[in-house]
N, C-alpha and C positions, 0 to 999 in steps of 0.2 A: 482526846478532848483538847484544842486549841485552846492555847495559851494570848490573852492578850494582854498588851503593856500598855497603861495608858498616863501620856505624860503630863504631871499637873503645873497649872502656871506658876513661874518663877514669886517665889513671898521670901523678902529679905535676903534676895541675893541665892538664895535656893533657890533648887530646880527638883522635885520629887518623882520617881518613877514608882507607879502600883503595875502590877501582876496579878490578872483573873484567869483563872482554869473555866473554861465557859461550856455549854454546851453546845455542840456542832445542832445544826438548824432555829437556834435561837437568834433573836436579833442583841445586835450588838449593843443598843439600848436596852434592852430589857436586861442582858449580864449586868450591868453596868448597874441600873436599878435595883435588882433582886442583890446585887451585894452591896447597894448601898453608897455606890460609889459617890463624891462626891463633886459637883461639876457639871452632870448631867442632869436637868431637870424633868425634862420628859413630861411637859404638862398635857398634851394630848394623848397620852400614851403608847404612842406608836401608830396615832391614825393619818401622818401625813400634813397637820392641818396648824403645827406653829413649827418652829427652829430652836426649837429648848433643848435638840438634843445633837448641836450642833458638833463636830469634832474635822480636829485638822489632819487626814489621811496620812502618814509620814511615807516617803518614797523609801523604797521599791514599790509598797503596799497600796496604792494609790494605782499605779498603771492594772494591778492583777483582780483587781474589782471591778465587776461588770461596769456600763457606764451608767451614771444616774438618769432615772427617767426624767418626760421634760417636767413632771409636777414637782419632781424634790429638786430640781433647777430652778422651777419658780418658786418653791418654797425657803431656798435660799437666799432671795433675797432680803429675806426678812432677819437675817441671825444679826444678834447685839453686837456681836466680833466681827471684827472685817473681814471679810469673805477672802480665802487664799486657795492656791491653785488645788490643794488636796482636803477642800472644804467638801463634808459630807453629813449627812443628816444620821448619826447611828440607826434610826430607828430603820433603815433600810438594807443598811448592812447585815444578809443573813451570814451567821460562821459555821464555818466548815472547817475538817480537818487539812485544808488546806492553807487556810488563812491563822494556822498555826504560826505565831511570831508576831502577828499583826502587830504594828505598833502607831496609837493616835494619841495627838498631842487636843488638852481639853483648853479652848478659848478661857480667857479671865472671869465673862460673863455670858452666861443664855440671856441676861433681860439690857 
């Protein structure tokens, strides 16, 4: 079961790091969801069709992801957070026991 780390934005000089045990072929929105995370909106629910479930890829883990299609490219342009070079939309991110470690950092705002 892939482990992912996802880093929450800096509040009062903190920086928090969460840890989800996820299941390999789920999307990495929907882990993120079903635990409730917080950060993650996901108001389409994984159909592709807003950026509420925006997250910043952290390198290595950024190059070992397939590349984004052109729709979640153009669906990018729309995220509340300024778009950075390891910008990805979770909900298309499927895990694997490869993407064990994964680790993404969660913009300040989806709206």
């Amino acid at each position: 079961m892939p482990t992912v780390h996802f880093i929450h934005p800096e509040k009062n000089g903190q920086q928090a790091t969460q840890s989800l045990v996820c299941k390999p072929g789920q999307s990495l929105m929907q882990a993120a969801v079903d635990a409730g995370l917080a950060g993650i909106a996901a108001d389409c629910g994984g159909t592709l069709t807003c950026a509420t479930c925006h997250v910043w890829v952290q390198p290595p883990w950024a190059e070992r992801l397939p590349p984004a299609t052109p729709e979640e490219v153009s669906m990018l342009e729309f995220t509340a957070s300024p778009r950075q070079p390891g910008s990805r939309l979770s909900c298309q991110i499927t895990l694997s026991e490869e993407l064990d470690g994964l680790t993404v950092a969660l913009p300040p705002s989806q709206y």
